[in-house]
N, C-alpha and C positions, 0 to 999 in steps of 0.2 A: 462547703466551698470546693473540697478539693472532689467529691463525687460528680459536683455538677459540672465539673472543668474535664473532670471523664467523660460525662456524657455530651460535651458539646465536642470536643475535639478527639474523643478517641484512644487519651492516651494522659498519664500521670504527667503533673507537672513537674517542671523541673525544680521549682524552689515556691516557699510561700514565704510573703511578707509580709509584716503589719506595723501600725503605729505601735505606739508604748499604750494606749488606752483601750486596747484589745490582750487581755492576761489572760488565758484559760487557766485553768486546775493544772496542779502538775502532770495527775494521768494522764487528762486531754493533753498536754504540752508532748509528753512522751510518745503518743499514740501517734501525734501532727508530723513529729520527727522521726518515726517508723514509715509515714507514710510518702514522705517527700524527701529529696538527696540536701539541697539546703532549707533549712529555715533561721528566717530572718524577725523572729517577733520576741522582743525585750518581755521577761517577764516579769517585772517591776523597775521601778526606773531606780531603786535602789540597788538594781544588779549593778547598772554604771555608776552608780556616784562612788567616788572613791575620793580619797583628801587630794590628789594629782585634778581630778577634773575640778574638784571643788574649788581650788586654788585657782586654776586659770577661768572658770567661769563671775569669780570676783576679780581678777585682774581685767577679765574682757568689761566687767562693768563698771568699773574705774574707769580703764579707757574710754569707752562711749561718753561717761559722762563729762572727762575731760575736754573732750574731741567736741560736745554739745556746749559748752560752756566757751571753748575757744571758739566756735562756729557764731556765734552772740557777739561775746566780746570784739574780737578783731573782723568782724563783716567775710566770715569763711564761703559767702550762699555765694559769691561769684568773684573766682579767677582773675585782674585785670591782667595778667601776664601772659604772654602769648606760648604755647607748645608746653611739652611735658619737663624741660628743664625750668621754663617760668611757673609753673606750678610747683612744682618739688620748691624752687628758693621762696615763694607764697608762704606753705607749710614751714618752710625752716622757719623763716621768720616771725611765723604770727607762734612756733614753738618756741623761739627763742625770748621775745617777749613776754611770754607767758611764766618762762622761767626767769625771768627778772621782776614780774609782778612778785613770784611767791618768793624770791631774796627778800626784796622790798618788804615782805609782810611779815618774815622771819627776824627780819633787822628792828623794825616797829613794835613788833609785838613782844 
């Protein structure tokens, strides 16, 4: 990749990128990194996982699935309030409801 970016332009790239599902070898890793100023390719995706990302990619999935479940419940697919402060009090509300269902289910249960 990076020969043929020589041969068509004439001159080293400045940086090489890749998804996470392109890993070379570590020599090859080392070799890519001698040959370019930045490189940008993960080599396994357990280099990022750390209990910090672990933590917020289970809180991000919590949310969605809260946000999908109030989006059901309280008819979230359209706004009837007009401008971006009628929407902000939309969300308040259909969040505050939401938090008096789970009171409600906390007091029953």
């Amino acid at each position: 990749m990076i020969e043929r970016h020589e041969k068509l332009f004439g001159r080293t790239s400045g940086g090489v990128g890749s998804r996470q599902g392109f890993c070379p070898e570590k020599s090859k890793f080392e070799e890519l990194a001698k040959l370019v100023a930045n490189l940008a390719i993960p080599r396994r995706m357990q280099d990022f996982m750390d209990k910090l990302l672990a933590r917020c990619q289970a809180f991000r999935a919590g949310i969605e699935g809260t946000i999908s479940g109030l989006k059901r419940a309280f008819r979230w697919v359209r706004c009837f309030f007009k401008g971006f402060k009628g929407f902000a009090r939309a969300v308040g509300l259909g969040v505050f409801c939401h938090n008096l269902i789970v009171l409600a289910d906390q007091e029953s249960g």
